[in-house]
Structures are given as C-alpha cells and as structure tokens.
One Martini backbone bead per residue (centre of mass of N, CA, C, O) as a GRO file, in nm:
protein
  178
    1UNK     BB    1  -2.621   0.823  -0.396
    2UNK     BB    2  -2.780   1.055  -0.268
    3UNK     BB    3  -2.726   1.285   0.008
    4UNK     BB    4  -2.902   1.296   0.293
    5UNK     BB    5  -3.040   1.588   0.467
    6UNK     BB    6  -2.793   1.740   0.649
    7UNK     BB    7  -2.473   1.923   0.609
    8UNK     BB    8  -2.473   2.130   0.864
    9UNK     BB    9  -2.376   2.164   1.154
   10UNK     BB   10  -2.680   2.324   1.196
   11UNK     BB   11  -2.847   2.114   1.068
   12UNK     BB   12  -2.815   1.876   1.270
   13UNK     BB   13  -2.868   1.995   1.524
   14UNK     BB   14  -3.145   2.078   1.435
   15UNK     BB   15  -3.257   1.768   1.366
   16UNK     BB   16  -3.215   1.630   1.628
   17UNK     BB   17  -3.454   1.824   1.715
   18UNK     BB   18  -3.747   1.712   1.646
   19UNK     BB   19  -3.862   1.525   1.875
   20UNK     BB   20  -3.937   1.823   2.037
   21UNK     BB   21  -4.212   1.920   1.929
   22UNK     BB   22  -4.347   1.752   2.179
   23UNK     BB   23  -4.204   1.503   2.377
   24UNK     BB   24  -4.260   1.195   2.295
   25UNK     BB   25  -3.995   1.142   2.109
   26UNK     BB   26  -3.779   1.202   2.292
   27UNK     BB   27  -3.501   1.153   2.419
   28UNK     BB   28  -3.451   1.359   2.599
   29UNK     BB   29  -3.513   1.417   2.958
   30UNK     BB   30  -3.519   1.754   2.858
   31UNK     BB   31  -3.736   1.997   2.714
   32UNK     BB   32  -3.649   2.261   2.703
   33UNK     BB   33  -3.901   2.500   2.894
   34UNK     BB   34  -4.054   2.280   3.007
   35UNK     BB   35  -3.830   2.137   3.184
   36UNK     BB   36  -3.632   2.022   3.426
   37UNK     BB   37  -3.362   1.900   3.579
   38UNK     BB   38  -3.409   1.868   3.878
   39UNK     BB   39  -3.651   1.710   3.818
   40UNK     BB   40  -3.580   1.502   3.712
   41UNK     BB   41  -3.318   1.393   3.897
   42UNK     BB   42  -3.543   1.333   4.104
   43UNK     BB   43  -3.699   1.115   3.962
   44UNK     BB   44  -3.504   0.923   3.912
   45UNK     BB   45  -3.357   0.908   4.184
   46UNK     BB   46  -3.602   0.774   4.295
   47UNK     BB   47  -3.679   0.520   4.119
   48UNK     BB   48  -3.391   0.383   4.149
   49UNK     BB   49  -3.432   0.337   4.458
   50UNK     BB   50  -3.672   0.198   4.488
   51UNK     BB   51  -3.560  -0.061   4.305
   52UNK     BB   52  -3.294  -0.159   4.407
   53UNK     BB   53  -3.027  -0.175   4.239
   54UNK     BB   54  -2.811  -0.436   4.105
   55UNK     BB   55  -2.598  -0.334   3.892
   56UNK     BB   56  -2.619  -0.267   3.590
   57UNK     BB   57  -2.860  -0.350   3.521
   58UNK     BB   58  -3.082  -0.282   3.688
   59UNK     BB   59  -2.961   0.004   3.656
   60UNK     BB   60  -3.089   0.032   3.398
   61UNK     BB   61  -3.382  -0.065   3.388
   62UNK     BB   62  -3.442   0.136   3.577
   63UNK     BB   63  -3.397   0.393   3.385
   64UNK     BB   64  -3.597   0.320   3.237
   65UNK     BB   65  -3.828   0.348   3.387
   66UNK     BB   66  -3.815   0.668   3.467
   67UNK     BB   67  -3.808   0.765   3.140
   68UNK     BB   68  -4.094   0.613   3.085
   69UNK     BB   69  -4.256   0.799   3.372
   70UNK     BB   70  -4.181   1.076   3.238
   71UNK     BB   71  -4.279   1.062   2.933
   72UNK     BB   72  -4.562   0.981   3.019
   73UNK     BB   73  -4.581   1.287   3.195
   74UNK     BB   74  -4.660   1.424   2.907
   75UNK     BB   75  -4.915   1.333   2.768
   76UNK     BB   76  -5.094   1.517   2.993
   77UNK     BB   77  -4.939   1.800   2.837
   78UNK     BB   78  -5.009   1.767   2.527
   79UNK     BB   79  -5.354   1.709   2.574
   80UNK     BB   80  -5.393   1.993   2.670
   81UNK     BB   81  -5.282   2.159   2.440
   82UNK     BB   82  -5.430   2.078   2.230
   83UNK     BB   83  -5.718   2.136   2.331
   84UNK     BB   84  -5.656   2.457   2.351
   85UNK     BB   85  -5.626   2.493   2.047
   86UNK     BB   86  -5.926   2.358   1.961
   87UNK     BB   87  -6.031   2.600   2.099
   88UNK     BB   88  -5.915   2.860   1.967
   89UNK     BB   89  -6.047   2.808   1.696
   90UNK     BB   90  -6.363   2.897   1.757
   91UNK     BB   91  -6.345   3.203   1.615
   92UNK     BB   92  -6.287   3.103   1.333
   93UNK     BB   93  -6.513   2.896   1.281
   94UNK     BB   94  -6.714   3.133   1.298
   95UNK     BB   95  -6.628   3.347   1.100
   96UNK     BB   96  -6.694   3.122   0.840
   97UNK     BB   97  -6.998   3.074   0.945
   98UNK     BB   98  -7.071   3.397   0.905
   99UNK     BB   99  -6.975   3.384   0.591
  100UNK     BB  100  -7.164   3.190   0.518
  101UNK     BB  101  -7.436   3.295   0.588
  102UNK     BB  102  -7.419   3.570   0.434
  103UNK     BB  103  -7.428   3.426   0.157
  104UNK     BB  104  -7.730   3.305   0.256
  105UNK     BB  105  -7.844   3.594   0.436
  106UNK     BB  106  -7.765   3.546   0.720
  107UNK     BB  107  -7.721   3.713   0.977
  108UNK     BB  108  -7.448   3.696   1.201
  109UNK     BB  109  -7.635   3.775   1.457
  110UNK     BB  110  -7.787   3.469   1.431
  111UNK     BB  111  -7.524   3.274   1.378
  112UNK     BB  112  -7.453   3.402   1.659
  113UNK     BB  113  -7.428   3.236   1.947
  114UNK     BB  114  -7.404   3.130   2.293
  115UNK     BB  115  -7.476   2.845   2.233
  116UNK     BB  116  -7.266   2.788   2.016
  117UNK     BB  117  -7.044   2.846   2.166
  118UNK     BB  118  -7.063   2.632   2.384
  119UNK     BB  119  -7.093   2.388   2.184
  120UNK     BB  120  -6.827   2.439   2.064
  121UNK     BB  121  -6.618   2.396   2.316
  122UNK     BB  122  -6.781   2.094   2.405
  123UNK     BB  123  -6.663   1.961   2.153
  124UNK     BB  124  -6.343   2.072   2.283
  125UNK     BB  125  -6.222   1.863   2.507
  126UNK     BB  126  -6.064   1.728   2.272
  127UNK     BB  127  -5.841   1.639   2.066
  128UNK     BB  128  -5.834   1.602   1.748
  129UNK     BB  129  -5.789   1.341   1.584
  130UNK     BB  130  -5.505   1.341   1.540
  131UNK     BB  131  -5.380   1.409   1.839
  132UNK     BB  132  -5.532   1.185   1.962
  133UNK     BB  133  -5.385   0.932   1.801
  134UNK     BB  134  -5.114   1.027   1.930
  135UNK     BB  135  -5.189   0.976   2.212
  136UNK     BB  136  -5.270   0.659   2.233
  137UNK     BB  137  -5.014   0.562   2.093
  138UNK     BB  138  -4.804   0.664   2.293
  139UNK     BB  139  -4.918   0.579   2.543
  140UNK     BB  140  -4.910   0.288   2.480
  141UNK     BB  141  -4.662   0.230   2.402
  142UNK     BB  142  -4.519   0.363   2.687
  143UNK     BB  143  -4.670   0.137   2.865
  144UNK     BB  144  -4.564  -0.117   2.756
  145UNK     BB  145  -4.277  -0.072   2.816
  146UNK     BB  146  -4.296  -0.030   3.122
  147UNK     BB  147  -4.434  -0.310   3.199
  148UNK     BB  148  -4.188  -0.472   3.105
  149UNK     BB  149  -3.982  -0.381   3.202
  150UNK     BB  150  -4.030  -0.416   3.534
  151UNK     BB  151  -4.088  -0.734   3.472
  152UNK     BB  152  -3.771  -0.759   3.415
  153UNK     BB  153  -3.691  -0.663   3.704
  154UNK     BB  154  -3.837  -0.844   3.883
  155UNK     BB  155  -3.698  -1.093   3.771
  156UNK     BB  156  -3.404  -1.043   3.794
  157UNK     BB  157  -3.429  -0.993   4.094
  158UNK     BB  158  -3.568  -1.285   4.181
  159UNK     BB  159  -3.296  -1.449   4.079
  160UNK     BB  160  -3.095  -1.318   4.258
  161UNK     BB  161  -3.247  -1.401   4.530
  162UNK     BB  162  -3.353  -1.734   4.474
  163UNK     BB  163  -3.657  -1.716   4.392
  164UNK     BB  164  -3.878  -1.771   4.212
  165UNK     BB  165  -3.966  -1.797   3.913
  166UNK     BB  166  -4.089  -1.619   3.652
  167UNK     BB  167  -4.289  -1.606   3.459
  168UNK     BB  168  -4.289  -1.608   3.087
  169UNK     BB  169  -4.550  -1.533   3.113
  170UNK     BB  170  -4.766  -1.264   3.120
  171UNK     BB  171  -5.065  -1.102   3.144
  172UNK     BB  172  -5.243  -0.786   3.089
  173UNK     BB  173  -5.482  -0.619   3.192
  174UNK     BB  174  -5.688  -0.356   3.080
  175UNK     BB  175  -5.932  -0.169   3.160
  176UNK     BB  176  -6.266  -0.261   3.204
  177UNK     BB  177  -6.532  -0.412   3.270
  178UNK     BB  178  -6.845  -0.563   3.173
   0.00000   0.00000   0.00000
C-alpha cells in the first residue's frame, strides 16, 4: 500500500500542527501568537502546586488537570471568535438579499433597512451551527476528562494519606434544576 501523508521534513513539521487550527485539539501548551508561554507556566505551576503532589503520579496528574483547565480556557476565546466571523458575515448577506430583492423588482433601499441589520446581528450572536456543536462537544469533551482526572488526584492522595477509600463511582450530575 502506497504510503499516505507529507513525505518532506517541511511537510511534516507543517501537518503537526494542524490541530493548531483552533486550538482546541492542540497537544502544545501554547499556541504561538495567541497565548503566552509565561502565562501557561504561571498557570501550570499554580495548579500543580495547589494539588500539593506527591511523587510522580500525582505530579503527573496534577499536570493533567492544569492543561485540560488551560484547553478549557480556549473554548469562550475560540467562541467568541466564531462569532465575530458569524457577524461580520452580515453585510455579504445584506448584499445577496438586496441582489435577490433588486431580481424581484424590489429597490434595494427598501430592502435594507436599519432594523434588518439590527436583526441580522441580533440573530448571530451565537456561532454558527457547525462551530456550535464543535464547541459543545470540545468544551464537554474536555470538561469530562478534566473531573475524571480531578476525581483520580482525589482518590490517588487520599489512598496515600490512609483516609477512607474514595467510592468506586462518583454521580456528577451538571445541568439547571427541573
């Protein structure tokens, strides 16, 4: 089978970061030109030291949890973003609408009115469907894995202190009340 992929060094270096797209799936801690490496490393060793870690695992852990709460700290920066694009799209779309109107006769100032565009924007202060649902599922993805971990730093330093053992399962229910 032929083999798939970049074949030069150059090719390479450059799909590694593909997932630097976003930033939401990136492996790297910090994602030039948008985020500090000073600010991870102060936010790093905060967390890892409020967990208080002994030994490797849990210093393991513990840094698990500091970059699964600084990914998560992408997500409202990356949903803002979508939604500045999803408004700036408004004036393509007056544009279509008044080229759709001026076909069916309809003067173009008539169809481009100051409460349109009030609504056009007011409608578009979510992102878009697809970088919606793609920030649902990063943002919950990443939110499971980080009370996951949490809860195993937890049970980890709590078996090693001698205190009761940590139940088997944990319930985390999330949500608004009925």
């Amino acid at each position: 089978m032929a083999r798939r992929g970049p074949n030069t060094a150059r090719g390479k270096a450059a799909s590694s970061r593909n997932a630097v797209k976003h930033g939401l799936r990136s492996d790297a801690p910090v994602i030039p030109e948008l985020e500090s490496f000073d600010d991870w490393e102060r936010h790093r060793a905060g967390l890892v030291a409020s967990f208080e870690p002994d030994g490797a695992f849990e210093t393991f852990l513990a840094e698990r949890i500091a970059s699964l709460a600084w990914r998560l700290n992408r997500v409202p920066r990356y949903e803002t973003e979508m939604t500045a694009h999803h408004i700036d799209e408004v004036p393509d779309d007056l544009a279509q609408a008044a080229a759709f109107g001026e076909k069916l006769g309809i003067p173009s100032e008539e169809s481009i009115t100051m409460d349109k565009i009030d609504q056009l924007v007011s409608r578009r202060l979510l992102p878009s469907k697809d970088p919606m649902e793609r920030i649902m599922r990063y943002e919950g993805h990443l939110h499971r894995q980080f009370v996951q971990t949490v809860h195993e730093l937890e049970a980890t330093q709590a078996r090693r202190k001698g205190d009761r053992p940590s139940p088997l399962a944990r319930l985390d229910v999330s949500g608004s009340p009925v």
